[in-house]
MDTraj code that builds the backbone (N, CA, C; nanometers):
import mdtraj as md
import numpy as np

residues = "UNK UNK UNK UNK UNK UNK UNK UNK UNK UNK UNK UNK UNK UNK UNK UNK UNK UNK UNK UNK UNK UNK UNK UNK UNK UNK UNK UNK UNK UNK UNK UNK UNK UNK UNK UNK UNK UNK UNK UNK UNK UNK UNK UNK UNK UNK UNK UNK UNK UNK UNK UNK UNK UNK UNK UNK UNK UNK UNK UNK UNK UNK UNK UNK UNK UNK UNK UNK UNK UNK UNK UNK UNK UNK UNK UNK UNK UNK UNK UNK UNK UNK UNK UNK UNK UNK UNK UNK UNK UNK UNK UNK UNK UNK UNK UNK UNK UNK UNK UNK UNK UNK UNK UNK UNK UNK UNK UNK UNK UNK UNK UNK UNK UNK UNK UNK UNK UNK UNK UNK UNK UNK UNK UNK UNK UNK UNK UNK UNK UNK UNK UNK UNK UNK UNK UNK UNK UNK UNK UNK UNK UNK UNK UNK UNK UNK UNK UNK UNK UNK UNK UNK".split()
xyz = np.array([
    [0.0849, -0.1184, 0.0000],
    [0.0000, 0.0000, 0.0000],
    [0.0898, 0.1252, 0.0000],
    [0.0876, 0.2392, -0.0844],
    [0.1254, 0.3145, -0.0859],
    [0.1302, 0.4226, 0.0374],
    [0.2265, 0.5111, 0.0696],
    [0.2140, 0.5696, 0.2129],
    [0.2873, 0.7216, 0.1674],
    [0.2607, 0.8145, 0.2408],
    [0.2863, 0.9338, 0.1756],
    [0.4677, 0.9811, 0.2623],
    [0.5134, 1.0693, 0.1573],
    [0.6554, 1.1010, 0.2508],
    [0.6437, 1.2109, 0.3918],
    [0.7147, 1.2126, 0.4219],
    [0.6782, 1.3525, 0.5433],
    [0.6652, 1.5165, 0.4993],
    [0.7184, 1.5239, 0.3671],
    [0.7104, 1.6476, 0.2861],
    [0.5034, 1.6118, 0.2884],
    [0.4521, 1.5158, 0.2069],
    [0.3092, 1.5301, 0.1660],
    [0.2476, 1.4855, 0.2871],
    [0.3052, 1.4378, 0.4009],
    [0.2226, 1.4487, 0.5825],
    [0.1949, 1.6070, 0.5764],
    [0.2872, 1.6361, 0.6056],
    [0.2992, 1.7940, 0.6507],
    [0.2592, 1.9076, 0.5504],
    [0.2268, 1.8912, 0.4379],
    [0.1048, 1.9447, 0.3791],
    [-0.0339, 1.9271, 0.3587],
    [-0.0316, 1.7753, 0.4130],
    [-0.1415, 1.7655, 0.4000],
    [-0.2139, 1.7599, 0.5799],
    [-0.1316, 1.8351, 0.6469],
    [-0.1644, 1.8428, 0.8179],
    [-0.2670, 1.9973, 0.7621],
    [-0.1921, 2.0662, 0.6727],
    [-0.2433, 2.2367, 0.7026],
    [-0.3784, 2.2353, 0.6118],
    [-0.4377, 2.1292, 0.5662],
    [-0.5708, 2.0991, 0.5079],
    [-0.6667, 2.0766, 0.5855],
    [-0.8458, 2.1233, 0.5770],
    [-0.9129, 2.1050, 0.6835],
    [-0.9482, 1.9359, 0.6918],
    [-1.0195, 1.8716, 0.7874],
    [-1.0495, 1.7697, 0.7884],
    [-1.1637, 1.6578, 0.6741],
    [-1.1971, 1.7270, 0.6042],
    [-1.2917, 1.6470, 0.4829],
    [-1.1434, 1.6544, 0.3522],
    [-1.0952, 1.7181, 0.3562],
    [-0.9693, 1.7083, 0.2720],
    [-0.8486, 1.5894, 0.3075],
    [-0.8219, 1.5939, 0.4235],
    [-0.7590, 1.4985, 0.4597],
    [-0.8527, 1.3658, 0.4534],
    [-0.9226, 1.3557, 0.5238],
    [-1.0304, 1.2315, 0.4852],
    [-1.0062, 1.1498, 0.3776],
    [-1.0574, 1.2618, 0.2719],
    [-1.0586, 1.2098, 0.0818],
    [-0.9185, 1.1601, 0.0432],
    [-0.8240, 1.2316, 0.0880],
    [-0.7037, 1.2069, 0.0339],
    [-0.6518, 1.0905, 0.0938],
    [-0.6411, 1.0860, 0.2074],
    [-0.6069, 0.9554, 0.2813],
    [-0.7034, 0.8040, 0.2666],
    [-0.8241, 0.8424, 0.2004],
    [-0.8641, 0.7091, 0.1675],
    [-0.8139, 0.6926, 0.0226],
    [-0.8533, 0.7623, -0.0648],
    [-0.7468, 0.7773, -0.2392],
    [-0.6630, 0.7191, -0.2080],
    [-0.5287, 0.7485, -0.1273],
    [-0.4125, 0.6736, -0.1012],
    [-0.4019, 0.5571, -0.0962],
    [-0.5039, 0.4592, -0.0474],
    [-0.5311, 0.3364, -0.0045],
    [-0.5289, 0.2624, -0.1618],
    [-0.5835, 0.2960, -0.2704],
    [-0.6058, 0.2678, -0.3692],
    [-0.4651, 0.3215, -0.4993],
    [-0.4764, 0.4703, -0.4738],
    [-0.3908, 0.5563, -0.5649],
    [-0.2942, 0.6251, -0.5093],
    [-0.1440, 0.5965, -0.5582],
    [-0.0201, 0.6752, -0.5139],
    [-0.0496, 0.7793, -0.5566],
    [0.0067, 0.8929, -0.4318],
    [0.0229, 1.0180, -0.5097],
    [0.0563, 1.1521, -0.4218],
    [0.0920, 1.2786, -0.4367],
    [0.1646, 1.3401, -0.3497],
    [0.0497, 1.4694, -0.3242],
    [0.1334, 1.5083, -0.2283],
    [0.0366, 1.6164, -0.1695],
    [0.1690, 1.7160, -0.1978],
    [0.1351, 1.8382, -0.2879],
    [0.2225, 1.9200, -0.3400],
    [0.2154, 2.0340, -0.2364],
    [0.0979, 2.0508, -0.2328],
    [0.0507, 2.2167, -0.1069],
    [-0.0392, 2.2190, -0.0605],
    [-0.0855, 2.2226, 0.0387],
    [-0.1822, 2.2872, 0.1169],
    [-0.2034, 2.4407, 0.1429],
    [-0.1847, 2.4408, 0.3007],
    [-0.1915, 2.5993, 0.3185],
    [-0.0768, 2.6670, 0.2621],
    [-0.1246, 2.8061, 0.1928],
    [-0.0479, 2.9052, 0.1213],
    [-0.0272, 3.0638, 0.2284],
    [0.0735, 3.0570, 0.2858],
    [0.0905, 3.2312, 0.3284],
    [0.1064, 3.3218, 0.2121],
    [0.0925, 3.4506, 0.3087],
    [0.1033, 3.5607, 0.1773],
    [0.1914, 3.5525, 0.0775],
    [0.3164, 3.5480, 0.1285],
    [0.4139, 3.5423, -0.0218],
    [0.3653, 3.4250, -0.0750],
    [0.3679, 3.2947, -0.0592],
    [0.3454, 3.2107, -0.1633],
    [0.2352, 3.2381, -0.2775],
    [0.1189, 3.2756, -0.2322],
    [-0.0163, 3.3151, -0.2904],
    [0.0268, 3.4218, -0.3866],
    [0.1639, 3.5402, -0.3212],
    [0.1541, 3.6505, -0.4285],
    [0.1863, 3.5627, -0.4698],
    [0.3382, 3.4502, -0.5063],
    [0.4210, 3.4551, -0.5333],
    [0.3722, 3.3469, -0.6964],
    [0.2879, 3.2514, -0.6181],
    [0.1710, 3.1705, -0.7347],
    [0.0871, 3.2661, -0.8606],
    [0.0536, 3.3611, -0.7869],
    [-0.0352, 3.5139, -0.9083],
    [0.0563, 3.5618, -1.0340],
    [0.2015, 3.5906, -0.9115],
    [0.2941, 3.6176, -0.9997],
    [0.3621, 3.5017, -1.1430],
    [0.3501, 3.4296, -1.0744],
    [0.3673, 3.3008, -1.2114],
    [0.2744, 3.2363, -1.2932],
    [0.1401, 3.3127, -1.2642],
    [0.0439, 3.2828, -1.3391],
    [-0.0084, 3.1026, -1.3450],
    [0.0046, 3.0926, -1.1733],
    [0.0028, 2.9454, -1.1599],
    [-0.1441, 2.9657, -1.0573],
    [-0.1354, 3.0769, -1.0794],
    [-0.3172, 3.1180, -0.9356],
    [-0.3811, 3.2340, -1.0118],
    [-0.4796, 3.2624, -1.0074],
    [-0.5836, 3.3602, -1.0472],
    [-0.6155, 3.4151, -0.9456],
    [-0.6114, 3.3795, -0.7905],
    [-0.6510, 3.4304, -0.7021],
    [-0.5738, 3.5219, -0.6112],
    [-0.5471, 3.6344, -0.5597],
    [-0.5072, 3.6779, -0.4774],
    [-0.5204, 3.6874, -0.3472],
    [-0.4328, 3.7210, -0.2536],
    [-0.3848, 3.6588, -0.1147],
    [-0.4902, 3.7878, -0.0352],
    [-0.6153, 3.7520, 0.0485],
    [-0.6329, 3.6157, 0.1139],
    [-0.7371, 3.5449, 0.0665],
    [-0.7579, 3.5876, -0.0816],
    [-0.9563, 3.4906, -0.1225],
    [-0.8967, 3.3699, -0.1597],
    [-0.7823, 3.3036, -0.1470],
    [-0.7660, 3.1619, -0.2156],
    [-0.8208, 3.1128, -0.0909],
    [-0.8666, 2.9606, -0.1182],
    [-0.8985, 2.8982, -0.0450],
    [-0.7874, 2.8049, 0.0393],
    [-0.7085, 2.8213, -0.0502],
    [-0.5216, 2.7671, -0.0037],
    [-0.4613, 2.8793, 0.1290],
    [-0.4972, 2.9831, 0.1531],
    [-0.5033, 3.1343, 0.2370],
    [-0.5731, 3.0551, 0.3435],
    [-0.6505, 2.9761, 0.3478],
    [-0.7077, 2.9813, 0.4997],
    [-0.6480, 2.8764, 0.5648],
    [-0.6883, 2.8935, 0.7011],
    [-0.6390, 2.8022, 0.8200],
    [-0.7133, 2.7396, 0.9170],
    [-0.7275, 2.5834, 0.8981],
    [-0.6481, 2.4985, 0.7817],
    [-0.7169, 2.5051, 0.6324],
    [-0.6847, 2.4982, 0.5324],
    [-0.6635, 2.5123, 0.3708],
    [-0.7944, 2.4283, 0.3014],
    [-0.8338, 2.5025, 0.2753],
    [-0.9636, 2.4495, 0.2133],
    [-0.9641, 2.4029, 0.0501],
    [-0.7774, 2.3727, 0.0127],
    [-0.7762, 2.3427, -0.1031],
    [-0.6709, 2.2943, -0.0916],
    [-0.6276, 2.1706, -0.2011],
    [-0.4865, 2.0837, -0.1313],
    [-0.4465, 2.0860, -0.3418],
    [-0.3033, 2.1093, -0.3062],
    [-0.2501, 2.0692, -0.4892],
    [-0.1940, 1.8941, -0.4470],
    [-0.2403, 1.8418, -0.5356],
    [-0.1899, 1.7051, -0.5428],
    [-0.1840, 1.6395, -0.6845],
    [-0.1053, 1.5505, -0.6818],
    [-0.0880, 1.4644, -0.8353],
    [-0.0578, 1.3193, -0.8012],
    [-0.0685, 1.2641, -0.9236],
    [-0.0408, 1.1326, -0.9617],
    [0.1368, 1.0759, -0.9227],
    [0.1526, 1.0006, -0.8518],
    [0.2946, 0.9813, -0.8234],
    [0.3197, 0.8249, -0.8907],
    [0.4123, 0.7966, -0.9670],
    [0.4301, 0.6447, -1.0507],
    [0.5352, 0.6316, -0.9597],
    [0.5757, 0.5540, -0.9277],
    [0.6941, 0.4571, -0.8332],
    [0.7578, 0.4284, -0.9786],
    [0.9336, 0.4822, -0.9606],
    [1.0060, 0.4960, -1.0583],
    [0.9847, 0.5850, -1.1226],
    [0.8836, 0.7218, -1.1561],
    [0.8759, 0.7867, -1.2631],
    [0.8399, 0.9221, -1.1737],
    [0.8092, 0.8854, -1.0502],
    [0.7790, 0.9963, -1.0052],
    [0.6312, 1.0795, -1.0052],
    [0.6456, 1.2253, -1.0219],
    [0.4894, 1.2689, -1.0882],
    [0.5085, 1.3144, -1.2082],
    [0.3684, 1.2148, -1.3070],
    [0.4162, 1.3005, -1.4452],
    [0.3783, 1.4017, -1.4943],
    [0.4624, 1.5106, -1.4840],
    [0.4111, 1.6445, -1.5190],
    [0.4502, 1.6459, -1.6894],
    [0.3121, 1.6936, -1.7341],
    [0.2786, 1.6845, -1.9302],
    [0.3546, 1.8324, -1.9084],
    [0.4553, 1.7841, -2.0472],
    [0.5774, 1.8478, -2.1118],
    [0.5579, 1.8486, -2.2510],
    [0.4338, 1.9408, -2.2978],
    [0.4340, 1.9515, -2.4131],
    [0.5965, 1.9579, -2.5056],
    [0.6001, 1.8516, -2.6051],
    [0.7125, 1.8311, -2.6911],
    [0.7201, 1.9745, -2.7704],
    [0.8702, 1.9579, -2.8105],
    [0.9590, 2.0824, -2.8594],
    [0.8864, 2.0778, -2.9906],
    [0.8742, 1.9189, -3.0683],
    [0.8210, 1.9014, -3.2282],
    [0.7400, 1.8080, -3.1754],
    [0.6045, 1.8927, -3.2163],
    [0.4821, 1.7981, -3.2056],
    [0.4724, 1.6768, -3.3265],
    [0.5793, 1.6793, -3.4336],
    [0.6095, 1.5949, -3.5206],
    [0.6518, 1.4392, -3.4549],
    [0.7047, 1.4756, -3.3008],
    [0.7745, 1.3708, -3.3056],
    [0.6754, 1.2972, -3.1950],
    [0.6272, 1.1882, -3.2844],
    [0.5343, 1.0508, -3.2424],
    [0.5819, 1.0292, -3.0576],
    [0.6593, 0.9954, -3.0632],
    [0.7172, 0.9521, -2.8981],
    [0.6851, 1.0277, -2.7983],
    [0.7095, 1.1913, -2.8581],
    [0.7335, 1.2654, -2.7285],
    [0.5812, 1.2942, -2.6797],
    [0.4805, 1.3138, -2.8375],
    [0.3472, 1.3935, -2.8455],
    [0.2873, 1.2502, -2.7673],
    [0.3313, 1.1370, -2.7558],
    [0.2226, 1.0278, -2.7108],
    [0.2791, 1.0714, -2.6033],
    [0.3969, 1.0839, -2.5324],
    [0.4097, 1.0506, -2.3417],
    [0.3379, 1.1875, -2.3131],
    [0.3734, 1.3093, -2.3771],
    [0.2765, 1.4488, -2.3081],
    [0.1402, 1.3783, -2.3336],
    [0.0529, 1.3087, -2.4267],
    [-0.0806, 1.2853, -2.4015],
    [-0.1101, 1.2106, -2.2517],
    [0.0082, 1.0644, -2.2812],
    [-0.0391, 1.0253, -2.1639],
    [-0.0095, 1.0884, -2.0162],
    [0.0773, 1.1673, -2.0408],
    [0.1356, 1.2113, -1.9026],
    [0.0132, 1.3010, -1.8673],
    [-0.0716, 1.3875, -1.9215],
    [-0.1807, 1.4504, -1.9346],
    [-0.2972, 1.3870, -1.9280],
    [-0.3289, 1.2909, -1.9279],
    [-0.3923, 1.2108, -1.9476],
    [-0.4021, 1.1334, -1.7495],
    [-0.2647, 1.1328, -1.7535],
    [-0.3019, 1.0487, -1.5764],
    [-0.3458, 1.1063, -1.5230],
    [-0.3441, 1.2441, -1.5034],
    [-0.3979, 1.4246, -1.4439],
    [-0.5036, 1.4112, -1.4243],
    [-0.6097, 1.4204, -1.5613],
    [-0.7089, 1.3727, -1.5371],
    [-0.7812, 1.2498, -1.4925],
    [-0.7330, 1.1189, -1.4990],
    [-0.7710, 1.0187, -1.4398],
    [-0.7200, 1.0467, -1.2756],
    [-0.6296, 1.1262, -1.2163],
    [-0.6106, 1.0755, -1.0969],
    [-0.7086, 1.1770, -1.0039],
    [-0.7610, 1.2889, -1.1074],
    [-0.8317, 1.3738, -1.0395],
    [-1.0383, 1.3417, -1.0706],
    [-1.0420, 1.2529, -1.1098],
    [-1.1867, 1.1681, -1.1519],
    [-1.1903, 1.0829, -1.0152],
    [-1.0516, 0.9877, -0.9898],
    [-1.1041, 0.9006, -0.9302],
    [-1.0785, 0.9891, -0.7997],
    [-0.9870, 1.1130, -0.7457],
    [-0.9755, 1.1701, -0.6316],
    [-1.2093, 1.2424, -0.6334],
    [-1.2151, 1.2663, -0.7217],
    [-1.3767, 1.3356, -0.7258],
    [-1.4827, 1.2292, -0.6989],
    [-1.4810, 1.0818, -0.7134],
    [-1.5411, 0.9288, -0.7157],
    [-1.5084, 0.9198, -0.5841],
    [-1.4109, 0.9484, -0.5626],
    [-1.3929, 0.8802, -0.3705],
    [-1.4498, 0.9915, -0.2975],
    [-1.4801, 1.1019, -0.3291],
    [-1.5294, 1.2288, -0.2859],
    [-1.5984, 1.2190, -0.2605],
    [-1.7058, 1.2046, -0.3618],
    [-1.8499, 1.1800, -0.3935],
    [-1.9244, 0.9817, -0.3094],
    [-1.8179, 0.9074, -0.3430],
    [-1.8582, 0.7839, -0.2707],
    [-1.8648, 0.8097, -0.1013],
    [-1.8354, 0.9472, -0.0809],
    [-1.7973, 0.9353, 0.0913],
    [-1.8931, 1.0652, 0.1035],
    [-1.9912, 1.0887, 0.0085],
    [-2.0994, 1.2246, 0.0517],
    [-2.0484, 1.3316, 0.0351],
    [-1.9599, 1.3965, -0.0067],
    [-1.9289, 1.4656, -0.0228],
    [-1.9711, 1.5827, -0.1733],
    [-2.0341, 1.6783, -0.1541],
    [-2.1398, 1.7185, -0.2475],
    [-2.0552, 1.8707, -0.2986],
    [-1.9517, 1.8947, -0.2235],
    [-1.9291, 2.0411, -0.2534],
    [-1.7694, 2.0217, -0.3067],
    [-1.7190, 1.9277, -0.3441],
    [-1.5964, 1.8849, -0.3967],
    [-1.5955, 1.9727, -0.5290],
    [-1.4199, 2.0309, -0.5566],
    [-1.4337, 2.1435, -0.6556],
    [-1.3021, 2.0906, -0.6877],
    [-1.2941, 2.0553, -0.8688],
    [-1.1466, 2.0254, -0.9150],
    [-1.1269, 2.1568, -0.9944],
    [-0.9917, 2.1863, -1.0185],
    [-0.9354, 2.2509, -1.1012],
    [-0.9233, 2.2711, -1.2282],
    [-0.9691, 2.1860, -1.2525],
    [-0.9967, 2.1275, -1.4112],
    [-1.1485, 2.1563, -1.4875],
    [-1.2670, 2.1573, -1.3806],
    [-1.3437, 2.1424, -1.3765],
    [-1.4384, 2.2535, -1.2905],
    [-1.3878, 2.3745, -1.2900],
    [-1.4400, 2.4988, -1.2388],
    [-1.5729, 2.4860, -1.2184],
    [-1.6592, 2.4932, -1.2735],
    [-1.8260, 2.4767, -1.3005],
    [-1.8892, 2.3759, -1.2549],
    [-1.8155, 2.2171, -1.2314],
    [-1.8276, 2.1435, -1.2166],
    [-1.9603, 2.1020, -1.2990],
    [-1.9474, 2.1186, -1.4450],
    [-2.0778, 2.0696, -1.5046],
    [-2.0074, 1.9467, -1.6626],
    [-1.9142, 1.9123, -1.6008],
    [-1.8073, 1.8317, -1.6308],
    [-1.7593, 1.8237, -1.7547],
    [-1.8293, 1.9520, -1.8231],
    [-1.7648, 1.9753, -1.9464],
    [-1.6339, 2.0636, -1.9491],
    [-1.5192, 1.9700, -2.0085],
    [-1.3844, 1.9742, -1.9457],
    [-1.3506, 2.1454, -2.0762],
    [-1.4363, 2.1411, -2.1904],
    [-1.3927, 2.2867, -2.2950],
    [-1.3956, 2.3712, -2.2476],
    [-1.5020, 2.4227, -2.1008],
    [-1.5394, 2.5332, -2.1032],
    [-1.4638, 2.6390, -1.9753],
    [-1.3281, 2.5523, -1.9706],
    [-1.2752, 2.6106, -1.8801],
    [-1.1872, 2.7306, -1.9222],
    [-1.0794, 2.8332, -1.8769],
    [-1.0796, 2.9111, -1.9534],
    [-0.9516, 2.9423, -1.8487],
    [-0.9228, 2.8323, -1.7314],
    [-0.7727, 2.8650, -1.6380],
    [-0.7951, 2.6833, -1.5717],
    [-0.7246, 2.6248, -1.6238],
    [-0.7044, 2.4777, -1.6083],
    [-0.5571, 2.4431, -1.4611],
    [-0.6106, 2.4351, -1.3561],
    [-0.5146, 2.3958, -1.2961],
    [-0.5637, 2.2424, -1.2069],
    [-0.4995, 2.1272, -1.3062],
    [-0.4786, 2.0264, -1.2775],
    [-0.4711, 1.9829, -1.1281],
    [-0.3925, 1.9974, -1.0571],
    [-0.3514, 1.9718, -0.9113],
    [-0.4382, 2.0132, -0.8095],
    [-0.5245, 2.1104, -0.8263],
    [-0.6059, 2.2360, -0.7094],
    [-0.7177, 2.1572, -0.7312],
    [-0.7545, 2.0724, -0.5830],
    [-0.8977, 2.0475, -0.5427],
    [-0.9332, 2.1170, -0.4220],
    [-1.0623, 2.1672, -0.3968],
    [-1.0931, 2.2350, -0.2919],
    [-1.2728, 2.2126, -0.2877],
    [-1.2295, 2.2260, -0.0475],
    [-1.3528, 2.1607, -0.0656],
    [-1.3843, 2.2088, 0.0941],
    [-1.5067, 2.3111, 0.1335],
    [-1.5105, 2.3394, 0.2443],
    [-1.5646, 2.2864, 0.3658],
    [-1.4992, 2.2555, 0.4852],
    [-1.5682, 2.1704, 0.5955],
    [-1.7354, 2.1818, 0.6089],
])
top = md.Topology()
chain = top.add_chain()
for i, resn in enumerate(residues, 1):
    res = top.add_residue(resn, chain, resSeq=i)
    for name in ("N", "CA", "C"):
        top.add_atom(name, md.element.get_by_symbol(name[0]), res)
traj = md.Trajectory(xyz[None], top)
């Protein structure tokens, strides 16, 4: 059974308790890391500034205490997490298939993190991917893979 390192304990301590819940049963089933939890001010600017957050410091839900939004991904034993690396030449067959699939686990690991959500009552579960939550994946318009959030 997969078990998390003390880097993804200790982010996933500064998350409220229905967050930890979800994630720690996922685990049981699906490897995978807990990237961030709670965000202080600089980090939050510091996310705006890299155009990795839309939100500013303190309306993220990553701003509160404990964190009402956790970044997490898919972790492969041996490969790590696969973060999609769109290829240099989309010509080249090899690279354009591993960015699909590497893109591709993202969304499967964040379906079945929303399935264990939802199998445990949970009605107010919010992916990143999936803003609207009306699960049409086109109509998003700021895609961040990793950011689920979900209030006690």
């Amino acid at each position: 059974m997969p078990k998390y390192s003390k880097r993804s304990e200790e982010n996933l301590a500064t998350c409220n308790e229905t967050i930890q819940r979800v994630f720690r049963w996922v685990l049981e089933r699906y490897d995978h890391t807990i990237i961030e939890g709670h965000r202080p001010k600089e980090r939050q600017d510091e996310m705006v500034r890299l155009g990795r957050s839309k939100t500013p410091w303190p309306t993220s839900k990553h701003n509160a205490m404990p964190s009402n939004a956790v970044d997490a991904g898919p972790y492969i034993p041996g490969r790590g997490i696969p973060w999609p690396k769109p290829p240099k030449d989309w010509r080249d067959k090899d690279a354009r298939q591993q960015y699909i699939k590497d893109l591709c686990q993202w969304y499967h690991f964040a379906g079945y993190v929303e399935g264990m959500a939802h199998a445990m009552g949970i009605d107010n579960w919010r992916w990143g991917g999936d803003w609207d939550r009306d699960h049409d994946l086109q109509d998003q318009t700021f895609d961040d893979l990793p950011h689920h959030e979900c209030e006690d």
